[in-house]
N, C-alpha and C positions, 0 to 999 in steps of 0.2 A: 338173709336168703340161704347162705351155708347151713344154719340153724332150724330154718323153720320154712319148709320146701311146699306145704300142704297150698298153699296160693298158686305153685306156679301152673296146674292144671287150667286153671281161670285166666290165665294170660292169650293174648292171643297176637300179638305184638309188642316188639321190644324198642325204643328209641335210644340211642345212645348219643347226646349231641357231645360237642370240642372231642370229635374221636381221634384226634393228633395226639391227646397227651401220656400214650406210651411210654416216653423219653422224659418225661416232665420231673425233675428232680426231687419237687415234695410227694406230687400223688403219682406217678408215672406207673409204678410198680402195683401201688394196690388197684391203678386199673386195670392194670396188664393182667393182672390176676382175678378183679370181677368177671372179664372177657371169661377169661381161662373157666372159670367159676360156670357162668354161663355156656360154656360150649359143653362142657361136659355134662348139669345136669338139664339143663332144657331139651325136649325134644324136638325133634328137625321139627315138627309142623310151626314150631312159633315160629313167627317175621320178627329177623332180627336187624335193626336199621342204623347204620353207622354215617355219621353225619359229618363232613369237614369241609372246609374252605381249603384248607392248607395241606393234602395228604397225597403227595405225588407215587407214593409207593402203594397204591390202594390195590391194585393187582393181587400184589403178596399179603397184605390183612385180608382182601376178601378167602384167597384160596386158604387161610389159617383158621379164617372164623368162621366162613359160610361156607365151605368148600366149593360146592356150583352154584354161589349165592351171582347176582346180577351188580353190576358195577354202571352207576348213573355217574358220567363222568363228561361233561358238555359246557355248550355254552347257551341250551335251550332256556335256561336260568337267566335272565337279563338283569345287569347292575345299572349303575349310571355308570356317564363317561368319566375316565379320571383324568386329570393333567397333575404332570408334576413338572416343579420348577425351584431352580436353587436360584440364590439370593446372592449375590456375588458382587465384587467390588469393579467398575472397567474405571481404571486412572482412579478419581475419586468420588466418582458416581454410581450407587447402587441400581444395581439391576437386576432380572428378573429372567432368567436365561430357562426359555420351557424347553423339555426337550421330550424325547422318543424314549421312555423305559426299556424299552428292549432293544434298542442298538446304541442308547445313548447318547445319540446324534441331535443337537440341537434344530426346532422346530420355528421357532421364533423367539423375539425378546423386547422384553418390555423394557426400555429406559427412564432412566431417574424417578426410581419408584421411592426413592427414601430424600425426606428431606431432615435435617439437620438442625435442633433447635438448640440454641442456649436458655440454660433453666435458671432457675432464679435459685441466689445463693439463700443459704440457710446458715443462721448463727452467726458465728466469726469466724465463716469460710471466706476464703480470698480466690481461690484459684476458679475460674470457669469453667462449669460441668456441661456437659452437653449429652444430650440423644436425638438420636440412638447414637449409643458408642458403634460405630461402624465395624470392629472387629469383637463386637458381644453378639456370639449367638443369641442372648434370652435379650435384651435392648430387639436386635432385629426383629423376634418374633413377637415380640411385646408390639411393636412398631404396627408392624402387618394386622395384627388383632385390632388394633384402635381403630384403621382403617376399612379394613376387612366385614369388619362387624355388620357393617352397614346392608351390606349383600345376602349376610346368612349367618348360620351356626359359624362360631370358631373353637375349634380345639388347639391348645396349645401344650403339644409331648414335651416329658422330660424324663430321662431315663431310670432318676432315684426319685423317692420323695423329700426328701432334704434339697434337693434344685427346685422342684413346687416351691419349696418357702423359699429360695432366692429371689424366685420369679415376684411371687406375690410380696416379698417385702421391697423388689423393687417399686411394684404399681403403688405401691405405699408411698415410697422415696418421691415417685412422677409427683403424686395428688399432692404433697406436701408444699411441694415444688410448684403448685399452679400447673402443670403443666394437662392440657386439654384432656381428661377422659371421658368427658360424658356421652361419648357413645355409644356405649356399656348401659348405662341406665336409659337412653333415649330408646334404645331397642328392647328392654326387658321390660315385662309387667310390673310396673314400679311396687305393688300392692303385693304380690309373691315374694320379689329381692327383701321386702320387710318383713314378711315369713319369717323367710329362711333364714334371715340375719337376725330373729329373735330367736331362730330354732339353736342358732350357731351359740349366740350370745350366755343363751341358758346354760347348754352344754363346756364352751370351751372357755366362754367370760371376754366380757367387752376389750381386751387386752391384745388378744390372739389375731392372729393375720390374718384368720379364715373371718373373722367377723370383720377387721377392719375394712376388711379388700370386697366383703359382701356389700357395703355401705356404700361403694362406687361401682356394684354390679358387677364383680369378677368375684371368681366362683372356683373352688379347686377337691381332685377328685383322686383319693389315693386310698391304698389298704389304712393309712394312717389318721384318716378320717373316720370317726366313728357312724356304724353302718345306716341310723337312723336319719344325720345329716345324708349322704351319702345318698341312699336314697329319696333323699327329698331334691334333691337337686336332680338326678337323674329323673325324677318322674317330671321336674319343672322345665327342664330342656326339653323332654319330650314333648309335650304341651306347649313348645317356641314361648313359655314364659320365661325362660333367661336365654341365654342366648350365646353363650361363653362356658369355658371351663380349661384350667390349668390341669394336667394330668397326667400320670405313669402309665404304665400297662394295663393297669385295671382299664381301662377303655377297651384294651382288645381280649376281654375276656368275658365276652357275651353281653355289653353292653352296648344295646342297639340308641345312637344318639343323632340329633338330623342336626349334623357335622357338613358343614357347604368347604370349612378351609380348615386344613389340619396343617398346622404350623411346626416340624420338626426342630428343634434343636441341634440333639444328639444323637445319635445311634448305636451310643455308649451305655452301659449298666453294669455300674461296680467295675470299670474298666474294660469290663467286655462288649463287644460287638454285639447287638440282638441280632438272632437268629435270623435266616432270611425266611424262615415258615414264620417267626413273630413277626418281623416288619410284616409282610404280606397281610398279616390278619390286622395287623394294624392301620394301614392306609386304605384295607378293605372298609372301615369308617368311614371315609369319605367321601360324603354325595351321601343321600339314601333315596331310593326309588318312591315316588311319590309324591316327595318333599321339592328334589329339587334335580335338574334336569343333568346336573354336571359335578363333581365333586375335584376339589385340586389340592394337591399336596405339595407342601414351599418348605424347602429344605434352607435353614438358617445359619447351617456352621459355616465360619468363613473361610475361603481362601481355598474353594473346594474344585468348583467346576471348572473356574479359567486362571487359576495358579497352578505352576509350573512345582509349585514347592510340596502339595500333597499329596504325591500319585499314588502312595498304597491307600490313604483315604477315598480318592477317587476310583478306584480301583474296586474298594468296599463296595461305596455304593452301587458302582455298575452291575455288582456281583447280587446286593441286597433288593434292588429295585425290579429286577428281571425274574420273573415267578420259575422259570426254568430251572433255577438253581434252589429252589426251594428243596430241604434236609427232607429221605426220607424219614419216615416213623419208625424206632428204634427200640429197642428192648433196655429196660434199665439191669434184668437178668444178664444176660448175654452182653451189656456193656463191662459187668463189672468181672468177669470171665475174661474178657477182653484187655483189662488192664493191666500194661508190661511196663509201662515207665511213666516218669513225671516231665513237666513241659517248665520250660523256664518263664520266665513274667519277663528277660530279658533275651532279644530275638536274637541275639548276638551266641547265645551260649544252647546247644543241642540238648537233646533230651537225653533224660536221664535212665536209665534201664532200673526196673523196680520191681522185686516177685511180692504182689499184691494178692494172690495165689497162696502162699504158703501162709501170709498173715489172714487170709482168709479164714482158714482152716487153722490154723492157731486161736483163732478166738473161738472156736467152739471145743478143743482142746484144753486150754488153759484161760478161761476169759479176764481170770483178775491180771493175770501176767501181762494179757493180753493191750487191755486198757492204762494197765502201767507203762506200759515199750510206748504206744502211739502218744501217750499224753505227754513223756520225755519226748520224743522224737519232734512232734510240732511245737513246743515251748522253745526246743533248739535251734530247731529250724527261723522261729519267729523271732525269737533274742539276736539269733545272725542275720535279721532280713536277708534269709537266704530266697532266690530269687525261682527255688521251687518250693515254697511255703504255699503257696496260693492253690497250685494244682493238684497238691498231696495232701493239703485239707479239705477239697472240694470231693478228690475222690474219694478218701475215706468218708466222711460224711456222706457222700450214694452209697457206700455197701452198706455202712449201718443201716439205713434207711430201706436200702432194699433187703438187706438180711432179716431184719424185723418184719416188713411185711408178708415175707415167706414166712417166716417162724409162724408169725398170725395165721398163716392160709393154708401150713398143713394142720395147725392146731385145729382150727376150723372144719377141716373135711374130715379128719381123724375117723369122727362117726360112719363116714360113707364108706369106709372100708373097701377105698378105691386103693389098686397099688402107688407105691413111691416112684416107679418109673412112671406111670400114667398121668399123673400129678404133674411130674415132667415136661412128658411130651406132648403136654396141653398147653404151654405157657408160646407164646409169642416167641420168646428169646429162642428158646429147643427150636421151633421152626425157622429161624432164619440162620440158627447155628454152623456150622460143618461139624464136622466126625466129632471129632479131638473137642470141640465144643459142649456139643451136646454131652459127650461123655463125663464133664467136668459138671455141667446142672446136672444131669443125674446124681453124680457121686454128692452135691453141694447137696441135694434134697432129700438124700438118704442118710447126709449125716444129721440134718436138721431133723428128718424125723423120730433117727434115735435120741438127742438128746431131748426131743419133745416128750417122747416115750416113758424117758428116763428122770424126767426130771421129777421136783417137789412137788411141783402145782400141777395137778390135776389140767389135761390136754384142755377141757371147756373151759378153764377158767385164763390158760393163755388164748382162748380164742374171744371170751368176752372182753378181757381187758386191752386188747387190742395195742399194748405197748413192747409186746416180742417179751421171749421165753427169760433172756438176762434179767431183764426189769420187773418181770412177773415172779422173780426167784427172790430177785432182792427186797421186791416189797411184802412180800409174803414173810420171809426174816425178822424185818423190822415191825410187819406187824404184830407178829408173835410175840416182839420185845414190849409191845406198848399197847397189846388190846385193851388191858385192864384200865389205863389212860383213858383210852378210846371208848370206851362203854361205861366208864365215869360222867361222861359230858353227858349234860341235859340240855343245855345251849348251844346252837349252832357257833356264837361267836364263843364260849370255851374251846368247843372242837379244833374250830379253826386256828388258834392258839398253840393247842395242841400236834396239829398237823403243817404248821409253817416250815416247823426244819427238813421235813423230808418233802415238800414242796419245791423248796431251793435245790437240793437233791436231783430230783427226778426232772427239774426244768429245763426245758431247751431254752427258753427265755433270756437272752442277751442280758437285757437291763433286771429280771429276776434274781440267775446269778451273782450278779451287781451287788445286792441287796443284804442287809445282817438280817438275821432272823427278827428283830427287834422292828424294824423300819417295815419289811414285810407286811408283819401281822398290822402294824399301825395302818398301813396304807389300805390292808385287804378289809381289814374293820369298817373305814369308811366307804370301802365298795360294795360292802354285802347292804350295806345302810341305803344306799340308794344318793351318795352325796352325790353331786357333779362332779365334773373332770376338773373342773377351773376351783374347786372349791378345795377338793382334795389335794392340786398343787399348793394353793395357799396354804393350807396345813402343813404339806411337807418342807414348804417354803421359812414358814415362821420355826418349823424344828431345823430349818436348816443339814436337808438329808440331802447326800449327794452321792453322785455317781461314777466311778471311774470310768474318766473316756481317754484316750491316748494317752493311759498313763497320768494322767493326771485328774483328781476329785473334780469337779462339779458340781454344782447344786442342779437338781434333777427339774427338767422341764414338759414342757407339754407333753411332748412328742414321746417322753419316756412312762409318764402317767399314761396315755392310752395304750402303750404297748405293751406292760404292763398288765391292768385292766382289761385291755380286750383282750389282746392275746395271748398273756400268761394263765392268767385266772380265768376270763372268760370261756377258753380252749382248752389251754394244755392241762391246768388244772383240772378241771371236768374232770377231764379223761385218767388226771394219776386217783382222782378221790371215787369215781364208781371204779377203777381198781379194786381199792384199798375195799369198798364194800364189795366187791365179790367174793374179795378172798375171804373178807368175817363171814361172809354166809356157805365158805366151805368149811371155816373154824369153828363160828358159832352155830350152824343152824338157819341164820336170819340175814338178810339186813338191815342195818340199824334206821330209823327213822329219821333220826337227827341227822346225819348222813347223808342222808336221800335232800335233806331242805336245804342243806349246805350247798351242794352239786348244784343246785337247779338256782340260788340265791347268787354264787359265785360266778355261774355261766352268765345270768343276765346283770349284774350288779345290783339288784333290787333287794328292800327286804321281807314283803309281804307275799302272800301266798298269792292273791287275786292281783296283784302285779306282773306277779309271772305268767299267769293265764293271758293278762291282759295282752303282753307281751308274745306270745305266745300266739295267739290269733293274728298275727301279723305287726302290729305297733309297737314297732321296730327301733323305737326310741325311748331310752328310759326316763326322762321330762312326760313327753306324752302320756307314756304310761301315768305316769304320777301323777298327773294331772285329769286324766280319765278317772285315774282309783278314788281321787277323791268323790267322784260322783255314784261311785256303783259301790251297790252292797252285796253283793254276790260272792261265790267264793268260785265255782266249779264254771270251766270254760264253757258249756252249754247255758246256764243258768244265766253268765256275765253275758255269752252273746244275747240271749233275748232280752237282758237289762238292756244294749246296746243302741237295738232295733225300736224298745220302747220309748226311750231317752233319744234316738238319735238327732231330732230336731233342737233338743238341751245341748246337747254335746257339742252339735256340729256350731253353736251360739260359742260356747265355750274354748273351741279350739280357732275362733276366729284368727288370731293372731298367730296359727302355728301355719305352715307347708299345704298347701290343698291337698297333697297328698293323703294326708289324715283325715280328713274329712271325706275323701274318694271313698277310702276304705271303711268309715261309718257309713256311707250311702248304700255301700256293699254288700255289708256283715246281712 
């Protein structure tokens, strides 16, 4: 849009939906700055329509973005009813204690809602196991789901996706055990659960908990799930052909599911409290208008509502359940402006006073000093489990993130030959500012745009590459060290070879990092090929490649192949390798070809051309794909869709076995 404006004549409304995510730690900043983008070059006639569930400060977004825009702020909007209710111990009888969200005050309650089973031992166990363990959140909400089901959707939250697999290797443990689940399957379309649990099977290998736990109709829903699964399960819930699902946040992040009981755990993530605008959007899941007349939310952590021993917990929730207190919408510019000291991880010890200010502006000064001082400084920090590690990692990580998307966005307008104060006093953060504030993003944007000015790489090409001015500098370096490399390759898998170390480099990637250059390229190799996820562990399995985790080697598992895969290569790679080709075709003239099929091969895992198309049009799974390719001989996405349409009745014979969602989407095409 910064680049190529000639459209917006043709607009004539604008939608903006999750317009809360101002404050939003990964994208917060590049939306605060689409807006910014948007107010300045649209003109006042377009309708521009900001959309949220969760945005109490909408007063001051509208006067920033719309100036005498209209504010639809009501309850003419009708939801279902909700009820909530904690799950609580009275003597040794669980209960079900429903109360009043917004005064807290207990409504009524349901006695001896939990009963107590001994499980049958396994092996040459001795000792008697039972459930639900009465002070197991995931046992309680496991508990309530078996029974629950019967009534309606169940969702059941967990704050990480590493508690997902706790959850589902307990429903493992229950089934193993004999213990009663076929509620699960009694309620689901038995003939879709064997979909999906062939879709799983393919992908992750009969081994994995998401297949195992599919086979008794429990069903689970995270980033860490690959998105093909993913959505097949979302489209199957939608159609009340399952009827379950274990899940993080991704629930409350536009995924509309006919959810009747959403079963909390935690309201913990990574140690912290979710926000009370994420709880709200979160339990706004439950019930959906049309589905079902009532929606109720059962909070499972123990010892909450009628113990004397948790009161800042209890205290939480009052705080998190009451939409009053919902956070406004927040500038991640002006947060990091705002930064003067670090918080402890220990409530006992005050905060700490930090000029976050001067290291600011030190990293566009001296950036190699720069990144030397912080990467001693947290390695220090981490080696002392010093108890403000946590809040001085988190916030450097927001400036970088927000300094780079600024870097990106004046690089980006450069052409408009708008001022550097204007640029400014467009952004969200300048307007909720004070004086002394505003003064500081001015001064931040004008130092940004001199060394944008100033630097090697040409201003369009820090705006294409979209990874900020430092990384744009250092890949341009290293390309100059290695083009000759680079435009040797006639193979996408040489290239790739060739471009693994600065890969590792340029990744945010947790488990990438992790990696030798060696293990990498092995693993990327079988991903450009099109192998499975379950296929590729075993490989990595038999070379016996591992991963440091707390300090100590591992042999690398599922959960690190998909993150890996999708999110390394899939994502962030992408984005360092059309870099790397923008910058040859400021060097050379061109972009490379070879190049170009690497990017698009890597992003989806695939290795054929018409794979990618296939993909591409929507079939969002790389099995599926592969399994379609083999029926069409087409190359180009027009040419493959009317193969599609003429074959649809072959295909849709052929994808018997897969998700009806795929077969939705052949009826479609």
């Amino acid at each position: 849009m910064r680049n190529h404006q000639s459209f917006i004549d043709e607009i004539g409304l604008c939608i903006f939906d999750e317009a809360h995510l101002f404050d939003d730690p990964s994208r917060g900043t590049n939306f605060e700055l689409l807006l910014s983008t948007v107010k300045q070059i649209f003109p006042k006639a377009i309708q521009k329509i900001l959309i949220s569930a969760v945005i109490p400060n909408s007063e001051a977004i509208n006067r920033w973005f719309n100036e005498d825009g209209v504010i639809v702020s009501n309850n003419s909007i009708k939801t279902t009813e909700k009820r909530v209710a904690f799950s609580d111990l009275n003597g040794s009888n669980e209960q079900l204690y429903f109360i009043d969200p917004i005064t807290f005050e207990e409504e009524f309650f349901v006695p001896r809602t939990v009963s107590v089973s001994e499980l049958e031992y396994l092996g040459k166990e001795r000792k008697q196991k039972v459930f639900p363990e009465l002070t197991n959140a995931n046992d309680i909400s496991i508990y309530y789901g078996t029974k629950l089901i019967n009534n309606g959707g169940v969702g059941i939250f967990c704050g990480r996706k590493d508690t997902v697999n706790v959850v589902l290797k307990r429903f493992i443990d229950l089934n193993n055990r004999n213990y009663d689940l076929t509620n699960f399957l009694k309620n689901s379309d038995r003939s879709e659960v064997e979909k999906i649990g062939n879709l799983i099977s393919q992908n992750l290998g009969n081994d994995s908990v998401e297949y195992i736990c599919s086979q008794i109709g429990v069903f689970s829903h995270h980033s860490g799930i690959p998105m093909g699964i993913r959505i097949a399960i979302e489209y199957a819930f939608s159609k009340s052909k399952i009827n379950n699902v274990v899940c993080t946040s991704t629930l409350a992040q536009g995924v509309n599911l006919p959810i009747k009981y959403l079963i909390i755990s935690s309201v913990y993530q990574a140690g912290d409290a979710i926000k009370v605008r994420d709880f709200q959007n979160l339990i706004g899941r439950a019930g959906r208008a049309g589905k079902y007349t009532e929606g109720t939310i059962i909070l499972t952590e123990p010892n909450i509502y009628k113990s004397p021993k948790n009161k800042w917990k209890k205290q939480n929730y009052e705080k998190l359940l009451n939409p009053i207190n919902t956070e406004g919408c927040q500038s991640n510019i002006l947060n990091i402006i705002q930064f003067k000291s670090v918080v402890s991880t220990n409530y006992r010890i005050g905060e700490k006073e930090f000029d976050f200010w001067s290291m600011i502006i030190e990293r566009f000064i001296n950036n190699i000093e720069y990144r030397a001082k912080i990467g001693d400084m947290l390695s220090n920090l981490r080696k002392q489990n010093n108890p403000y590690f946590k809040d001085f990692n988190s916030k450097i990580n927001l400036i970088e993130k927000t300094l780079v998307a600024i870097e990106n966005y004046i690089a980006s307008m450069y052409a408009t030959e708008l001022e550097t104060d204007r640029l400014a006093e467009n952004t969200f953060g300048y307007f909720l500012g004070n004086e002394e504030e505003q003064g500081k993003i001015k001064e931040l944007f004008a130092l940004i745009k001199t060394k944008v000015t100033d630097s090697s790489v040409k201003t369009e090409i820090i705006a294409k590459n979209s990874i900020g001015l430092y990384q744009s500098e250092l890949l341009k370096k290293w390309v100059q060290e290695n083009i000759a490399f680079i435009l040797a390759c006639e193979r996408e898998e040489d290239l790739l070879s060739v471009l693994t170390d600065i890969i590792i480099v340029f990744s945010n990637n947790k488990e990438i990092k992790r990696l030798s250059i060696g293990n990498l390229n092995y693993i990327s190799q079988l991903w450009i090929k099109g192998i499975s996820y379950f296929q590729i562990l075993e490989s990595c399995t038999e070379k016996s490649i591992s991963i440091k985790k707390s300090g100590k080697l591992k042999l690398i598992d599922m959960s690190d192949i998909i993150s890996i895969c999708d999110n390394g290569l899939g994502y962030e790679t992408s984005m360092i390798l059309n870099a790397i080709n923008n910058i040859l075709e400021e060097l050379n003239g061109e972009k490379t070809d070879v190049l170009n099929k690497l990017v698009k091969r890597l992003k989806y895992g695939l290795s054929l051309e018409k794979e990618i198309n296939i993909y591409e049009l929507g079939f969002s799974d790389r099995i599926v794909v592969q399994v379609i390719g083999q029926e069409i001989n087409s190359i180009s996405k027009n040419q493959i869709r009317n193969e599609i349409k003429q074959k649809s009745i072959d295909l849709k014979g052929i994808l018997t076995d897969f998700p009806s969602y795929y077969t939705k989407l052949i009826s479609e095409m």
